[in-house]
DRENDO-1510 file (C-alpha; in Angstrom, 1 decimal, always signed):
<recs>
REC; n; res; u; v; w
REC; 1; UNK; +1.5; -3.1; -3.1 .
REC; 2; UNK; +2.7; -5.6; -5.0 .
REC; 3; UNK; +5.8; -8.0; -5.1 .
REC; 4; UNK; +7.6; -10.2; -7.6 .
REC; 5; UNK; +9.2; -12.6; -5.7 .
REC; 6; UNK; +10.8; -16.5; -6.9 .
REC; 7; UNK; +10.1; -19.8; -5.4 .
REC; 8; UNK; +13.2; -21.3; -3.2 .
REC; 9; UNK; +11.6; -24.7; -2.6 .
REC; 10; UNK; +8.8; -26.6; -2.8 .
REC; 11; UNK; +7.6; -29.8; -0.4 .
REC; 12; UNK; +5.3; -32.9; -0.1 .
REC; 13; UNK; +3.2; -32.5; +3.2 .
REC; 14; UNK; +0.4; -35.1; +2.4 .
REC; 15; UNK; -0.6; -36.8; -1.0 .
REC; 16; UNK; -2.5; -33.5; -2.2 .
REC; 17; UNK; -1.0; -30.7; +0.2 .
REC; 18; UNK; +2.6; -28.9; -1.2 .
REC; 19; UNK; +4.7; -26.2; +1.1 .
REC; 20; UNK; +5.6; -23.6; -1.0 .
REC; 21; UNK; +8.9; -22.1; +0.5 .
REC; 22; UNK; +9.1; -18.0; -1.4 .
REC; 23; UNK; +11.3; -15.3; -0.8 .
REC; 24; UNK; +10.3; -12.5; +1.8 .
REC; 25; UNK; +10.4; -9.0; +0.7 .
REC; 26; UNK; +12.2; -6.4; +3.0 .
REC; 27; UNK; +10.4; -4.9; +5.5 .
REC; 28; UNK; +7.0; -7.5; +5.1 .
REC; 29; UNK; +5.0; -8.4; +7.9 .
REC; 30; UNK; +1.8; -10.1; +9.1 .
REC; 31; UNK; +0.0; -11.8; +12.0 .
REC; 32; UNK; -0.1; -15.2; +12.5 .
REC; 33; UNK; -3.2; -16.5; +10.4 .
REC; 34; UNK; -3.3; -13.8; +7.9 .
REC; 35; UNK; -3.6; -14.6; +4.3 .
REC; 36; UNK; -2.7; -12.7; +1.0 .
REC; 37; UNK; -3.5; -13.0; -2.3 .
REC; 38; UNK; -0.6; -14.9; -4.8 .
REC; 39; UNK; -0.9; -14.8; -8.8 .
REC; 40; UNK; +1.8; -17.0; -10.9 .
REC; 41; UNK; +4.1; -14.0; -12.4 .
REC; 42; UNK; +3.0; -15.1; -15.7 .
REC; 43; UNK; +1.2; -13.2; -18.7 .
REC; 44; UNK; -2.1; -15.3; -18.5 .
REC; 45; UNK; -2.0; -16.0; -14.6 .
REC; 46; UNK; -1.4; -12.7; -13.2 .
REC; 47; UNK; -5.0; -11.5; -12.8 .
REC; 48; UNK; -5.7; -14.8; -11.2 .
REC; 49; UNK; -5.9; -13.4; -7.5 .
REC; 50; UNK; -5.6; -16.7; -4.7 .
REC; 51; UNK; -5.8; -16.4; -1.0 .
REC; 52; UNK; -3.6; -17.9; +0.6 .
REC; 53; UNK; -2.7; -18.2; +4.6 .
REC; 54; UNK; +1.0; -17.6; +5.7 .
REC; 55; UNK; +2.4; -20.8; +7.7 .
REC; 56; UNK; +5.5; -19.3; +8.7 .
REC; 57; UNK; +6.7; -17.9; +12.0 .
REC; 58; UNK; +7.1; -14.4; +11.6 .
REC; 59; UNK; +10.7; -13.4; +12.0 .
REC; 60; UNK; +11.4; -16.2; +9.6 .
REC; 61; UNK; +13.7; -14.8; +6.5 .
REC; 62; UNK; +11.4; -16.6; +3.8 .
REC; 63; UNK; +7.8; -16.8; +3.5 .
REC; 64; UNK; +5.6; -20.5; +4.4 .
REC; 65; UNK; +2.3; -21.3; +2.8 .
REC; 66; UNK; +1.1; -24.9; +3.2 .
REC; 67; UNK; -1.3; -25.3; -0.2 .
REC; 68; UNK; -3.9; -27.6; -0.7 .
REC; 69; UNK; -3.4; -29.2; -5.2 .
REC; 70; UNK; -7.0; -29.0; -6.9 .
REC; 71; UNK; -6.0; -31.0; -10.0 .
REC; 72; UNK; -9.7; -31.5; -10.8 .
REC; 73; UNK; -9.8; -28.0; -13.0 .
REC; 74; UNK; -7.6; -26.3; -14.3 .
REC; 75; UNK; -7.6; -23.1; -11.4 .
REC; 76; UNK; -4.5; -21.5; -9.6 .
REC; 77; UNK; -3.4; -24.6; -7.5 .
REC; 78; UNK; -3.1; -27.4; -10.5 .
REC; 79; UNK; -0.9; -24.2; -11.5 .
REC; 80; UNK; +1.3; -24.0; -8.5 .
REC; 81; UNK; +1.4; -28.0; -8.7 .
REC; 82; UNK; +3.2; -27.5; -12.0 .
REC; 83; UNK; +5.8; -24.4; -11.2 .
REC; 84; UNK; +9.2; -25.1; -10.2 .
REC; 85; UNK; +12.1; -23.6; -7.7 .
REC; 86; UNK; +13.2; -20.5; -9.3 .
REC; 87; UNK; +9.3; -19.6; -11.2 .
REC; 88; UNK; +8.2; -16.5; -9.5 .
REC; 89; UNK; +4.6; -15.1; -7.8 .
REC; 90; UNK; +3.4; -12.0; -7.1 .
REC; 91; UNK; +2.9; -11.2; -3.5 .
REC; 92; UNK; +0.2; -8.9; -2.3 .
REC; 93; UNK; +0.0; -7.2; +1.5 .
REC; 94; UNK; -1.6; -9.4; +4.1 .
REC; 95; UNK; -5.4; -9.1; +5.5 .
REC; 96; UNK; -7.4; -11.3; +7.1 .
REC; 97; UNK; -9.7; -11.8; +10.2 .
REC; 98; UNK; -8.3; -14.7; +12.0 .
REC; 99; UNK; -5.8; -13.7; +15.1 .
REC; 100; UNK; -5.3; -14.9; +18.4 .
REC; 101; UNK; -7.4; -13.2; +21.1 .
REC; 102; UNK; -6.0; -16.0; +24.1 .
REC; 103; UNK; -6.6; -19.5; +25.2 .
REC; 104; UNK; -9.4; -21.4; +23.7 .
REC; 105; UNK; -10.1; -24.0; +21.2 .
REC; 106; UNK; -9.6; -24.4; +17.4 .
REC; 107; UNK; -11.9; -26.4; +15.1 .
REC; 108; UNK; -10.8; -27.1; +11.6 .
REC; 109; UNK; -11.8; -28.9; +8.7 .
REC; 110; UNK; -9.4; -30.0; +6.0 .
REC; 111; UNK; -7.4; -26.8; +4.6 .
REC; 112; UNK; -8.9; -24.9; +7.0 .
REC; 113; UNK; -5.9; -25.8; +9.5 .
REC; 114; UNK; -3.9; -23.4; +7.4 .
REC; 115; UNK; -4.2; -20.5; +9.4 .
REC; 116; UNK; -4.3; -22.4; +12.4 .
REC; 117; UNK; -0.8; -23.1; +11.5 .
REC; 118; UNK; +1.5; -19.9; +11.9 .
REC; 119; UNK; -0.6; -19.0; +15.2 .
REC; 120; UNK; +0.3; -22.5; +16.9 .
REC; 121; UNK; +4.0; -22.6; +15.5 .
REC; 122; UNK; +3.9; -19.1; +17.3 .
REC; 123; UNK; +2.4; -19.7; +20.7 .
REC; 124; UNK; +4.6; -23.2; +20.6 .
REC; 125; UNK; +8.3; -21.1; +20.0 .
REC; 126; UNK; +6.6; -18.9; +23.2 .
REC; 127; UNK; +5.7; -21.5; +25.5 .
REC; 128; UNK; +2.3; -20.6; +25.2 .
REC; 129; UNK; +0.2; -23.4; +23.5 .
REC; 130; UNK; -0.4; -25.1; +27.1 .
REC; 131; UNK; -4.1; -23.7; +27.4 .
REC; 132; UNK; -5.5; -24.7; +23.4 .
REC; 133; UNK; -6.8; -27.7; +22.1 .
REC; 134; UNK; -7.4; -28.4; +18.4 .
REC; 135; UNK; -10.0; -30.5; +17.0 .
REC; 136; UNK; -9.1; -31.4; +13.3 .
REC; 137; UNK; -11.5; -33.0; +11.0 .
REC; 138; UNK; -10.7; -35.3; +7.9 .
REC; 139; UNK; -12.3; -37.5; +5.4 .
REC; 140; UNK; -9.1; -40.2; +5.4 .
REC; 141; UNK; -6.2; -40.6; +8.0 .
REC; 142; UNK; -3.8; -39.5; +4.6 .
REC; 143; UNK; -5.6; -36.3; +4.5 .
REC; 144; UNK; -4.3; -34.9; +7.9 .
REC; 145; UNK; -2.0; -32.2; +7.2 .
REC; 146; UNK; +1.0; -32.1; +9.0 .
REC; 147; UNK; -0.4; -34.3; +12.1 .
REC; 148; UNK; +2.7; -35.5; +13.6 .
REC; 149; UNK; +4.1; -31.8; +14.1 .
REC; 150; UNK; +1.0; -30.9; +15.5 .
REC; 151; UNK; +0.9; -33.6; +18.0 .
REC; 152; UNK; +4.3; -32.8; +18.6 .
REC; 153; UNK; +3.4; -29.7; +19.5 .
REC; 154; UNK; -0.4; -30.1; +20.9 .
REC; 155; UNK; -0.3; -34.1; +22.7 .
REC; 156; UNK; -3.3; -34.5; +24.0 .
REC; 157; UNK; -4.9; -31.4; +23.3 .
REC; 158; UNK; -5.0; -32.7; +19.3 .
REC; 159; UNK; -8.0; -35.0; +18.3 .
REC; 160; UNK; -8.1; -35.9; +14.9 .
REC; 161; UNK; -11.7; -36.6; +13.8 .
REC; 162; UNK; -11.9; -39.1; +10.1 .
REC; 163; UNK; -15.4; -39.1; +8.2 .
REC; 164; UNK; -14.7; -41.8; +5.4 .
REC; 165; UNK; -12.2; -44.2; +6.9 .
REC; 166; UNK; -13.6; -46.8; +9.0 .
REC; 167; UNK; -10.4; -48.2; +9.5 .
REC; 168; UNK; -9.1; -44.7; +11.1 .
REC; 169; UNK; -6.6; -45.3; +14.0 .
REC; 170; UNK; -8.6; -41.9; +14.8 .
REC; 171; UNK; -12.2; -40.6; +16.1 .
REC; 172; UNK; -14.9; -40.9; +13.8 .
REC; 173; UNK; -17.4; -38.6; +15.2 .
REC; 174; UNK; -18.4; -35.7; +13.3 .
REC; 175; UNK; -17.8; -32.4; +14.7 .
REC; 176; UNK; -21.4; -31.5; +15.6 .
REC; 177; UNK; -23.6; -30.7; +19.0 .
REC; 178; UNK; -22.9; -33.7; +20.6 .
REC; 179; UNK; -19.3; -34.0; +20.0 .
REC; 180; UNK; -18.6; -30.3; +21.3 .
REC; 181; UNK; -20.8; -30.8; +24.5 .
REC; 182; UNK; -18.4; -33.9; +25.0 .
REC; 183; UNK; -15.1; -32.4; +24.1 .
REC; 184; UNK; -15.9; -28.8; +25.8 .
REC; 185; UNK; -15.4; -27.8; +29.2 .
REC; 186; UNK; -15.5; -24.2; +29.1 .
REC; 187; UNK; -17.7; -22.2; +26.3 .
REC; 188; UNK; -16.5; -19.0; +28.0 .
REC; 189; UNK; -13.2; -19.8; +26.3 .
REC; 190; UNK; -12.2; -18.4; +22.8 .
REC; 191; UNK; -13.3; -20.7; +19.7 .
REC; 192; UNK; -11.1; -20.3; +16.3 .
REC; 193; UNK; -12.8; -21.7; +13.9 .
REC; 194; UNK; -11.7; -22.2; +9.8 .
REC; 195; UNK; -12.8; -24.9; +6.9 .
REC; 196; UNK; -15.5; -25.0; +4.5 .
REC; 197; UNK; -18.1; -22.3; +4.8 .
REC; 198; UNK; -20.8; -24.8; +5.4 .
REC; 199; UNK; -19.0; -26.4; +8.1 .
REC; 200; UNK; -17.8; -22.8; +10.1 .
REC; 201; UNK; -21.6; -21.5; +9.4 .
REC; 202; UNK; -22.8; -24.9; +11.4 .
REC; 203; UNK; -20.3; -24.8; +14.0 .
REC; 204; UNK; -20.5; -21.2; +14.8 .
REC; 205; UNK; -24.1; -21.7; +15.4 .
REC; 206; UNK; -23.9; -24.3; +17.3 .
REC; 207; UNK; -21.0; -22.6; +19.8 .
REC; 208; UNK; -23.3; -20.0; +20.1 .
REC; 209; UNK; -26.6; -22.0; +21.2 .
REC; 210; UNK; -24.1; -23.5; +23.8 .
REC; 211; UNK; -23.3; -20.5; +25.5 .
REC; 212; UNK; -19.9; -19.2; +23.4 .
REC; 213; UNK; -19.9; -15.3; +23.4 .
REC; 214; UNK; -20.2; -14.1; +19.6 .
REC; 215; UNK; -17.0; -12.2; +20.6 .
REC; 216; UNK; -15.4; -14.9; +21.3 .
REC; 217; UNK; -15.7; -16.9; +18.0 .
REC; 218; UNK; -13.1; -15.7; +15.8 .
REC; 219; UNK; -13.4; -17.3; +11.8 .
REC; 220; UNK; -12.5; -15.5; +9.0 .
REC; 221; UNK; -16.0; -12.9; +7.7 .
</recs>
């Protein structure tokens, strides 16, 4: 099923990362870390199908999606970059693979925090984010989305890891082996795990060499 729906606002998060604030249809729900597919409402965009990861709560009265601007080519995001408050998408039902399945730890590189979003904004309203830890991976300290809410929310359970900075207030380790036999106390726990494909096809085999349960590594198939 498909929705027209307009744009009521539109945010800076970092220097290539916009919130795109739209309205919520009646009756629409999904689980924190699904994703749908948005096309601009316009005659030579619509068959342009995007995913895209919901970043609001829930039993919010608008729709959140936190959207990473590739103005390199001329795709669906140097689009959005260019639309206005008022321009409408087309909204599709939501799917998607990532839900949470209980305490654990979630890895993401870049974008990939998006669905990592909704699902931490949701345990944090419940009191429930005590047991997680996020490890967050970056080229550049100006490339962490949305870092002091998730520290807000997170503390010490958030370390920020920078790849291309070597000034970085942050770690500079990659996430690899070592770093996950280091930062790991229990690989009995879950593991939620979202960025680049190479990156969750490394990690995921790595969790499992160190004893994670297959069941137990949720990324989105």
């Amino acid at each position: 099923m498909e929705h027209i729906v307009r744009i009521l606002a539109i945010n800076s998060v970092t220097h290539n990362v916009k919130q795109f604030i739209i309205e919520k249809p009646d009756g629409f729900t999904y689980t924190p870390g699904q994703a749908t597919e948005l096309s601009v409402n316009e005659p030579e965009w619509i068959e342009q199908k995007n995913p895209f990861t919901f970043t609001s709560l829930t039993d919010e009265h608008y729709l959140e999606f936190t959207i990473k601007i590739y103005t390199d080519h001329n795709g669906v995001t140097n689009h959005l970059n260019e639309l206005k408050i008022g321009d409408e998408l087309i909204l599709r039902e939501a799917w998607g693979a990532i839900e949470y399945k209980g305490p654990g730890y979630f890895i993401a590189g870049g974008a990939g925090i998006t669905p990592f979003l909704a699902i931490l904004r949701q345990l944090n309203k419940e009191g429930n984010l005590a047991d997680n830890k996020l490890f967050f991976a970056n080229k550049t300290d100006k490339d962490i989305i949305l870092a002091d809410e998730l520290k807000s929310m997170l503390g010490e359970n958030t370390l920020f890891t920078i790849s291309d900075q070597k000034d970085s207030v942050h770690d500079q380790r990659r996430i690899n082996e070592e770093f996950l036999k280091a930062q790991v106390t229990d690989f009995k726990k879950h593991f939620y795990v979202c960025g680049p494909d190479p990156m969750v096809a490394e990690i995921t085999g790595i969790l499992t060499k160190l004893g994670a349960d297959a069941e137990a590594v949720v990324f989105e198939k």
